[in-house]
Each structure stands twice: as C-alpha cells, then as structure tokens.
N, C-alpha and C positions, 0 to 999 in steps of 0.2 A: 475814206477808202472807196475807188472806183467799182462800179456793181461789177466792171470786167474783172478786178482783183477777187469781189465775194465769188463770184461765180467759180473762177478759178481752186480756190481756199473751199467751195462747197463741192465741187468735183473730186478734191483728193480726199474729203472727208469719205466721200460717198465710196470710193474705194478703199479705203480701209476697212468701212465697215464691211464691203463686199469678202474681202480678201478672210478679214477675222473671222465673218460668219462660216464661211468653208472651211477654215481651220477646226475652227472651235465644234461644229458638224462632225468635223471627223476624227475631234477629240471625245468627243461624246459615243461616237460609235468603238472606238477603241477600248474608253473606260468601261461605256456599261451592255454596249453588243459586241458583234465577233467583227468588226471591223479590223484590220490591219493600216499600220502607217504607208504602208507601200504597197503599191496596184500587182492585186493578180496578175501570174504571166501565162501566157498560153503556153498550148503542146510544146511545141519549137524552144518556147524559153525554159519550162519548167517540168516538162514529165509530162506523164498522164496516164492515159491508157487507151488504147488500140483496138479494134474489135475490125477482125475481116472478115464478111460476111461474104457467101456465096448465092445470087441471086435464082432462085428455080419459080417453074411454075407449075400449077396444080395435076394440070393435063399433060405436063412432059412438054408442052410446045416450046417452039425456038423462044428466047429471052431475044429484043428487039431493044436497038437502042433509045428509043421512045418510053417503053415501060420501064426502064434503067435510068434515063432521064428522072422520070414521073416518080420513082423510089428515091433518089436521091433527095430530090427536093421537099418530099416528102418525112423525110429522116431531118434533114437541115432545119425546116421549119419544126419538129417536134424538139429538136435540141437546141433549139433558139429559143421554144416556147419553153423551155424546161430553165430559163436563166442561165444555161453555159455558153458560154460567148467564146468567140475566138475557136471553134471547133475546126476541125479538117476531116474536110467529106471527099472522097475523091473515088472514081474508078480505076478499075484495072481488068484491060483485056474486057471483052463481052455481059461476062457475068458477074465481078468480083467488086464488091463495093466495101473499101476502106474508110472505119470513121476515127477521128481520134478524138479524144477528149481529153482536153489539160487538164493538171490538178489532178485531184482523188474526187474523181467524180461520185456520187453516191448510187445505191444500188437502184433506185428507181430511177436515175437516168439511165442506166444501165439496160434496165429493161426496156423503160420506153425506145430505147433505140431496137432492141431486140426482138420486142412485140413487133412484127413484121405482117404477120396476115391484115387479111381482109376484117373489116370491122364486122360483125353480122350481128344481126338483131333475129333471138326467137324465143318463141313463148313456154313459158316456164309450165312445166307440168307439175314438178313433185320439186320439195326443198325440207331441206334437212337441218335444223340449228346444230347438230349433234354432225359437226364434221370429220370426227374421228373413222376411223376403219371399223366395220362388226358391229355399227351400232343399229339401231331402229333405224327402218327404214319403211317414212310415213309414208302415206297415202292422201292425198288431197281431200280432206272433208267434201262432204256432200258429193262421193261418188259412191257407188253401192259395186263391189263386183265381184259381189255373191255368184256362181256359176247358177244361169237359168235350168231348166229341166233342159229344155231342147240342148244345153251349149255342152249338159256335163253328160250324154249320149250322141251328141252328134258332133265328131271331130270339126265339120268345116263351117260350126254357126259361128256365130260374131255375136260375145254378149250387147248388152246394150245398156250405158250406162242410167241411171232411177235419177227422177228427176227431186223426187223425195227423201230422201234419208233418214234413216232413223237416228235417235240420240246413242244408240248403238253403232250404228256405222260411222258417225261423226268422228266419235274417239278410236278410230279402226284403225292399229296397225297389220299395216299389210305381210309383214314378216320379218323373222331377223336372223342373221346368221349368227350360229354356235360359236361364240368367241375362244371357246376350249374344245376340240374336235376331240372326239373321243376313240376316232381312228388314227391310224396311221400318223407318223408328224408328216409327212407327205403328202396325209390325203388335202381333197379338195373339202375348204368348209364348207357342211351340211346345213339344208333351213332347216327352219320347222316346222316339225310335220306336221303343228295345229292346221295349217292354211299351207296350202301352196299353189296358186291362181294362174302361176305364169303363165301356163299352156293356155288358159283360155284368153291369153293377151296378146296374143301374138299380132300382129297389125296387117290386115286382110290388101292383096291391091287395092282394093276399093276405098280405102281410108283415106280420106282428102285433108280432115280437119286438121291443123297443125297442132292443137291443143286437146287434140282425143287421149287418153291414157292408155289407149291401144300402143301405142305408140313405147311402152313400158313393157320393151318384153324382156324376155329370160335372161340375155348377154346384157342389156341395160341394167337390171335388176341385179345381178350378180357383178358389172363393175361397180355402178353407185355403193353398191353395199361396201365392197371393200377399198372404194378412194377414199387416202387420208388425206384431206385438206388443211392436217396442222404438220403435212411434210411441206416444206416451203418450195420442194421442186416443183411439187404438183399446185401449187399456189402459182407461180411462175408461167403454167402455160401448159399447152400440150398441142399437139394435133387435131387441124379444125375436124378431121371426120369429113364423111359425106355429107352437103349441106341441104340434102333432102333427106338423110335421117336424122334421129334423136341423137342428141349427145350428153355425154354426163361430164360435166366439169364443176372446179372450184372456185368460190369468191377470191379476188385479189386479198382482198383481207384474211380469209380461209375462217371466215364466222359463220358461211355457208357449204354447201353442195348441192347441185341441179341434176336434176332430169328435165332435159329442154327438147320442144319440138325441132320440127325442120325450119331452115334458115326463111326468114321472108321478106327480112331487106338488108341493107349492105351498106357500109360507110359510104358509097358510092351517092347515095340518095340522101344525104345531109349535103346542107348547103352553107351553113353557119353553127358554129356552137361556143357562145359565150357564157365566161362567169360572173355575176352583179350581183350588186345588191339587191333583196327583197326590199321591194317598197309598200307604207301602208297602201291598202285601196285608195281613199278617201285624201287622207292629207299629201300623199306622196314621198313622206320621208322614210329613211331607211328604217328597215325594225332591226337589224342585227345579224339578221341569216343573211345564206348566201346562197343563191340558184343557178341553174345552169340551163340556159335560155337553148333550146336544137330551132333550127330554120329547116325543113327538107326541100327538096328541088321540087316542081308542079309535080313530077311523077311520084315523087318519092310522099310528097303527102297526100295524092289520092292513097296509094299505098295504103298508106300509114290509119287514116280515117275508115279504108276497111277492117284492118286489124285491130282500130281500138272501138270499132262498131261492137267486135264479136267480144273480145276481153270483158269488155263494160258489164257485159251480162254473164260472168263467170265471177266465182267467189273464192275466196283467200287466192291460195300461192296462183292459180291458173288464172288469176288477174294479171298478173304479171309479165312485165316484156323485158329479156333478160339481152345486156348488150353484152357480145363477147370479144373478146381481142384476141389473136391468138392462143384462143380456149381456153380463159379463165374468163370470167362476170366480174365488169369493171363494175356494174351496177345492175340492178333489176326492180326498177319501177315501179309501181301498181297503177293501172289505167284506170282515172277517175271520170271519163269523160267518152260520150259517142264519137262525137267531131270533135279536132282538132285543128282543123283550115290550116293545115302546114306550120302550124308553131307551136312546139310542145313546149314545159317545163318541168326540170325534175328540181324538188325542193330537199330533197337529200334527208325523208322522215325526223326522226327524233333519234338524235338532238339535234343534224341538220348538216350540213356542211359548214366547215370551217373555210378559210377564204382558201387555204393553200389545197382543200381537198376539191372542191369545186375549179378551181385553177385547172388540178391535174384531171378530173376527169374532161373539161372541158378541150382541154388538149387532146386527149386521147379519142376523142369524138372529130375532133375537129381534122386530125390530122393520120385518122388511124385505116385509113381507105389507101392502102397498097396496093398494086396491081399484082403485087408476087410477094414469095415465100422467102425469106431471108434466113439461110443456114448458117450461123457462127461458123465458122472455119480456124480462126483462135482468139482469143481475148488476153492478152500481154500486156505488162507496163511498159514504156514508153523510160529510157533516161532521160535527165535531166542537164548531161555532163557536154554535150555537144552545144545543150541548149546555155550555157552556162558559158563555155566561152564565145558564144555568138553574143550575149549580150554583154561581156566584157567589151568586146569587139563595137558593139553598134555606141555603148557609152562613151568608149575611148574616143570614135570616130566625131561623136557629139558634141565631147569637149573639146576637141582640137577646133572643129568649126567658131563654137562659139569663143577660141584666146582668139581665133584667125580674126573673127567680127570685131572683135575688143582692141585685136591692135590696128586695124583699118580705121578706126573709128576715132581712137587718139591720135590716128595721125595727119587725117583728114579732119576733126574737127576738135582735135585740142581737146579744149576743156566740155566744151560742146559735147564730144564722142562720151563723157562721165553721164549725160541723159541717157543716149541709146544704151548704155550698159545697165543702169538702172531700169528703164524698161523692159530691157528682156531677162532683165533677175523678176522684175516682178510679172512677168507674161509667164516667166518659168516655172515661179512657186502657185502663181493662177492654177496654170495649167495641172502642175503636179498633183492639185489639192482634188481636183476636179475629177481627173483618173482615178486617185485613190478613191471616190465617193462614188465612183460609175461602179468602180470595183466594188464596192461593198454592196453597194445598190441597187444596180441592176447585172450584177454578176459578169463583168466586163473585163477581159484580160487583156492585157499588154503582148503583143508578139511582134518578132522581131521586124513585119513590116510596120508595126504600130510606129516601134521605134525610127525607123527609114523615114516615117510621115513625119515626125517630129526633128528628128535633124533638117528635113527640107521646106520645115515650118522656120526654120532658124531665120534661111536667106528672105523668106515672103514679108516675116515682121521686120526686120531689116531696111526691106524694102520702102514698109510706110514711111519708118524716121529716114530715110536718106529724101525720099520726096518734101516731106516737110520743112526740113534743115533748107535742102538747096533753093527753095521757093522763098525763104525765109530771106537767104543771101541775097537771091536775085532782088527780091524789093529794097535788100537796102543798099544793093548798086543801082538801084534807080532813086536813090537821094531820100529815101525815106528813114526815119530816127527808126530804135529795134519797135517800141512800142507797137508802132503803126507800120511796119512792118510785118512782126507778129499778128496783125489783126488782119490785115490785107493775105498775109500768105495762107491762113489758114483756112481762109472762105475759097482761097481756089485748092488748096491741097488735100484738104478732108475729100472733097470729091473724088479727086483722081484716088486718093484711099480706099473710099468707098467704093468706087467699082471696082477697083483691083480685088478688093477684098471678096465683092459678090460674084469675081467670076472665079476666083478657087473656091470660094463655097460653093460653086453651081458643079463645080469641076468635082470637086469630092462627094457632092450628093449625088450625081450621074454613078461615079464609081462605083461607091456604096452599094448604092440600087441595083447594079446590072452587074456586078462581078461578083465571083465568090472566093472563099479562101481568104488568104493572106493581102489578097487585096483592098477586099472589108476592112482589114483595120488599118494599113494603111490611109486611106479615103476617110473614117472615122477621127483617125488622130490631128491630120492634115484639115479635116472641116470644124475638128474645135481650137485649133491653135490658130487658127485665121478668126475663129469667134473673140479669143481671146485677144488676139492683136488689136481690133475694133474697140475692145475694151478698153486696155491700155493708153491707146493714142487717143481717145477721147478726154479717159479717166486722172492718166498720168501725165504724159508728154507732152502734149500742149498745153494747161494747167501748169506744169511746170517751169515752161516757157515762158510762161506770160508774169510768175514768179519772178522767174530770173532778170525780166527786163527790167525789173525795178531796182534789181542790185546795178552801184556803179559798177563793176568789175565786167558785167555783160552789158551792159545798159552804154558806158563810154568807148566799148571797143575796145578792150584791152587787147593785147597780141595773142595773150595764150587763151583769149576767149573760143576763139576761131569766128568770131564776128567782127575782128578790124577791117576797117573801111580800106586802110591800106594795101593790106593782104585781098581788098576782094576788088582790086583795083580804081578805088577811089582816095584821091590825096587825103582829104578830110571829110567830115560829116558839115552841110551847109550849115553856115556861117548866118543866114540872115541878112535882114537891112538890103538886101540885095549887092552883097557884096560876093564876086564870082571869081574862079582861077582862071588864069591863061593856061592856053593847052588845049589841044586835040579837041575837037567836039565830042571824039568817043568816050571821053576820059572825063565830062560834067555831068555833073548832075542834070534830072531833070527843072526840076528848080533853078538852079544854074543857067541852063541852056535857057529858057524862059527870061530868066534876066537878062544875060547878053543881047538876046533878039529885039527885049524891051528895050536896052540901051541902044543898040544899033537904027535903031528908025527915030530916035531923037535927033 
C-alpha cells in the first residue's frame, strides 16, 4: 500500500473520529445536561420577549443620538455578555429603544437589560442583616451619638462623633420601630421613646465627609427602617436619588439593606472588569475561587486611592464601598488596603464567588455605565407563529437548493456528482452538530438570517468540489492516467480553495464585527460552513478521490464514471511504446504530441 493511499485511509479515519466526537458531545449533553438535539432559534424563529424601553435623562436634557448610540451598545454587549445570542436591539424615533430577547429568557437577563442607570459607587454607613420592614435598625459600632451637653441645648451644634467607644455603645441599637402601633391603623409607626437622636443628626452644609453618619437623618432613618428587602420589587431596583445625598437601598440578593453616603465615583471610571480564577501566590495554580479583577481609568484610580485612603482607617460596615446599579447593591466590599494603583479585587468573602456569580457581577461592572435612565414602556412576549412559517419557508428553500445541487451534479459528473453529494451530507451533519453544541454552549441561536447564511453556504462548498473535479479533468485531457492526475490537480486546486475560502471567512469576520442584528448571524453561520467546507475537502473529497482511483470502474474511465477520456475529448488514455493517433493536434495527448515531434525529425 502506497503512503498516498495511507495517507488518504488516515484522513477519513481522522474524520470520523472528528464527526463521532461532536455527536457523541452532544449525546452526552442531551443524556446528562439540558442540551437539546436541535439548535436554539432566535426571536424571529421562536418567540421571546420584548421589552420597549423609553430612553430619559436625569436633568430633563435633550436625549442626543450619540447617548442613544452609547445605550444601545451598552444593552447589546450586557446581553451578549449574559450568553443570549441572536438578540434584537433596535431604535425607534429619538428616544425609544426596542430589545428582544428569543426563548424564555430568565429573569436576571431581564433585569440586566433593565438595570439602566449609571453604575455609582458609595460608602456604606449603616447595614442591616435583618432585611425585613420594622426590624432593628443598627448603628455602626464604634460611633458614640450620645447628644453632647452643648448639642441637646443648642439647636445648631453638630455632635461629634467619640473616637473611643464603650463596650456599651459597641452593642448600641440606635432605635426601632413599633412593629404593632397602638394607634390608629392609619397612623404613622412610632419609635422608641428609649433614644431618639435623629434631630441631632441632621447633616449640617458643612458636612464634607461622605462616610460621616450625619449623613443618617430623620427621612433616611424612617425609610431604612420600613424598606423590606425580602419584597423582590424593592430587590429589583429603585430610583438613584440625588447623588450627593444618602440613599437607603437593598442587596440584589435582599440578605442586606444600606444606608449609603453620597455618590463618589461612577461606572464611567472603570476601565475593565473581569472574572478568573484565584491563583495560589507562590505556585500559581488555581485554588478554586473565583474573583473579579476592576482596572479604573488614571482618573478614576487617583479617585479611588483617596477613597480607600479614608475607608482603611474606618471599622466594620463604614469600611465598606457599596456598588450600586440602579439602586440596589450588586456588592459591597470592605477596603482592605490604602493604595490601590488603579487595580482593585473583590474575592467575594466566605464562601466566595462561584464562577457564574463572579461572571455576572463582572458584567454588571463592566458594562453597567449608561449615560441615561431607561423607562420600561412594556414588556410582552413575542409569538412564535410568524416565526414558524418563516422557517418552514427558509428549510423548504434549503432543500430545493440542495435536490437543484444533487441533480446538477449527476448530470455534470455522473457518478462522480455521488462525491459532491456525499460531501455536503457530511459538511451538513458537520455543521448541524456544531450549532447544536454553540447552542448549548455558548447560548447561540439559529435565526432566520442564520439560516439565509447557510443556504448560501450551499453554492460556496459547491464551489470547492466543482474547482477540484474540473482541474482533475483537465489534467487527464492533458494525457495523464486518474492517478497522476489526482496528485497534479490537487496541489493546484487546494490553493484556489484555500483562497476562496479565506476570502469569505475574511468576508464574514468583517460582517460579524461591524454589523449588528440579524446580520451577526447571518456572517456567523456563513464563516463556519466555509470552516467546515475546508474540512471536508481536506478530510473527505480528495481522500476519497484518491480512493477511487484505485477502483477499475474510476481508475479505467468508465462512461458513467464522468472521467472517460472519450467524453472529455480524448480518443483513448496513451497507449505507450510511443505509439500515437492521427488527428488534429488539438485532439493528442501530451505525451502523444511529444512522440509525433520525436518521430517527425527522424
């Protein structure tokens, strides 16, 4: 056996195993994950849901199509980063920004899309584990704010928080409301009357610090107390508030409730924020956890090196630097450090982030810098019935293409045309295997430009097997046996493959990259069925070829081969001995023509 036959015989191996291993991938995700046999469909093909959103800004100013741009893309890369693929962002009119989302999307893409404010970071004053309504409502250890002599006679002193505490003040609740009023069901609930400090908390002009508990006055005091952070509305979000006062909001999770100072930096001042693995110090290998790396911009981390100057030197919760998204605390930190040189890490305490929580808050940092307020206007599902005979529609048009290929191909090359059908059954099941695993795996759906891309991936693989057949012919109308033919056409037809190939994969990466919508998937389905073509005519079709020239049936030229010498306007295959036809010159072989000449000057 010639190494060109192993060669051959080790190429078809090599793609079976290819083909089984993607099967078998996605037999495995079917048996023991939620993998399906069949590739998610987008909006267009399968439903979803819709959310229209009405774009405003904080100060009433004009909405500019710049800032609208800057949201849009903004939303797109959060629901890219969120794994739903195949989304539809679009405007409408000035202000109006339409997103859909295929499928049953879940409720935290949901919101991620929805969380629309400004990212802001600020420092935590007081924090509550007790997120219910009515409950205790602490007070930060290590403040004292016992009213001085001067403060509880003189309306306009400003206590002044003890830089000492006692083991009395430590455990010091500040007050609680009467969770059973004994007025009115009407009335407003009553503190109590052991302590009631607020008047002397009122927060003077003069109050700079962002972390003073001045900053804790009467309206703070009395909403904190009665926000329930185990209503999942109030988990969801709220109104940022003025970002030079305090705000009271809830943890995403609702395991918390804040009293936070004024705002003192903004998503706008992150420059990167990823999620990875903890690494040991020392050895370098992963320990298990998982962190979420922030990069700030030069400004944002001089910034930031003030702010955790002052935290540093402050204890329990006013250690604390709380991020907030549309007025809930995706997270709230403790600053362990003076300087920071522009690169923080949050390691997500005990018991740590898991990869999918670190993901998502890493996203929400990363991408949570809006320039404006995004008002739901409605949120509806989407049918799925339009979408349902459009992809009858693009299937049907599919299969037509592909009998059209199938009878061009027996007619044009016989038996020949039995490879290129083979081929693109196995470019097809390739490909199918492939979608279905983007689909499971990286959350990737099929829409109906996908499909567009793949009917006009039909003619491109097409393409390579007509270049390789016709190149094939031509060398054995130049007197060459199929063998050496096969060997000679291949070294010049892979090439012309090969570029054709890398200029529609440059042609779909371009797409990809710079368009958006339905045109992304189009450009996606179109740059891996050109992957897979490469495959095939590597893997399969020339391997096969070279196969076949060892059978007589292809190997002697039969008629119904589509390789007779006859049919491809040569009388016979040379004879040898230097024995030559009469006739035409155009109509001899090379070899042929070579003899004649040698006889002719005898």
């Amino acid at each position: 056996m010639s190494k060109v036959t192993q060669g051959a015989r080790r190429a078809l191996v090599w793609l079976i195993v290819i083909v089984t291993g993607l099967y078998a991938t996605l037999a495995g995700g079917v048996l023991w994950g939620d993998a399906t046999v069949t590739p998610g469909l987008a909006l267009d093909l399968a439903g979803g849901r819709q959310l229209i959103m009405e774009a405003v800004t904080e100060g009433g100013e004009v909405v500019t199509p710049e800032d609208l741009e800057q949201a849009v893309a903004i939303i797109r890369q959060r629901v890219d980063a969120s794994g739903v693929a195949e989304a539809e962002i679009s405007t409408q009119g000035s202000t109006i920004i339409v997103v859909g989302l295929p499928g049953n999307p879940s409720e935290d893409t949901i919101n991620l899309v929805r969380q629309s404010a400004q990212l802001q970071f600020r420092p935590v004053i007081a924090a509550s584990q007790n997120p219910g309504p009515f409950g205790d409502v602490p007070l930060e250890p290590g403040i004292d704010v016992t009213p001085t002599p001067d403060a509880a006679t003189s309306p306009d002193a400003t206590p002044t928080p003890q830089a000492s505490p006692t083991a009395t003040e430590r455990s010091y609740v500040r007050g609680a409301v009467d969770p059973e009023p004994t007025s009115a069901p009407d009335a407003e609930p009553t503190l109590d009357p052991g302590f009631s400090p607020l008047e002397q908390l009122q927060p003077e002009p003069g109050v700079t610090d962002p972390s003073s508990p001045l900053w804790f006055t009467d309206e703070i005091y009395d909403e904190f107390a009665a926000l329930d952070c185990t209503d999942p509305a109030n988990r969801a979000g709220a109104p940022m508030g003025d970002p030079q006062l305090a705000l009271v909001a809830c943890s995403q999770t609702g395991s918390e409730k804040y009293v936070l100072g004024p705002v003192e930096l903004t998503g706008g001042e992150i420059d990167t924020a990823t999620s990875t693995a903890e690494l040991r110090p020392q050895t370098g290998t992963p320990t298990g956890a998982f962190v979420v790396d922030i990069k700030f911009t030069s400004e944002g981390a001089r910034i930031f090196d003030q702010i955790a100057g002052r935290l540093y030197e402050l204890t329990g919760d006013r250690n604390r630097f709380a991020m907030v998204l549309d007025g809930s605390v995706i997270s709230a930190p403790s600053v362990n450090n003076r300087q920071y040189g522009g690169q923080a890490q949050i390691s997500g305490g005990n018991p740590g982030f898991s990869q999918e929580s670190a993901e998502l808050l890493a996203n929400q940092l990363q991408f949570g810098a809006l320039p404006l307020t995004l008002e739901v206007q409605a949120n509806e599902l989407v049918s799925a019935s339009l979408g349902e005979d459009s992809l009858k529609n693009g299937l049907l048009a599919g299969a037509l293409g592909l009998l059209l290929v199938f009878l061009y191909s027996l007619i044009q090359y016989r038996a020949l045309g039995f490879v290129t059908i083979a081929s693109l059954l196995i470019a097809g099941a390739t490909t199918f295997s492939l979608i279905s695993l983007l689909s499971w795996g990286m959350g990737y759906r099929l829409s109906l430009a996908g499909v567009a891309g793949l009917i006009v991936a039909i003619g491109i693989t097409t393409d390579s097997f007509i270049v390789y057949f016709e190149r094939i012919r031509d060398e054995l109308r130049e007197g060459r046996s199929l063998v050496s033919a096969i060997d000679h056409a291949w070294r010049r037809a892979r090439r012309t493959i090969l570029a054709s190939d890398l200029i529609s994969l440059l042609a779909a990466a371009t797409l990809y990259l710079l368009a958006v919508g339905g045109v992304k998937g189009f450009a996606f389905t179109l740059g891996l069925v050109t992957f897979v073509d490469v495959l095939v005519v590597f893997l399969f079709t020339h391997p096969t070829m070279v196969l076949l020239a060892k059978t007589k049936f292809f190997g002697n030229g039969h008629k119904l081969s589509g390789l007779d010498p006859t049919q491809l306007g040569r009388e016979a295959m040379y004879k040898g001995r230097g024995r030559v036809k009469t006739g035409p010159t155009s109509t001899l072989t090379l070899a042929e023509r070579k003899a004649a000449a040698a006889k002719g000057e005898q």
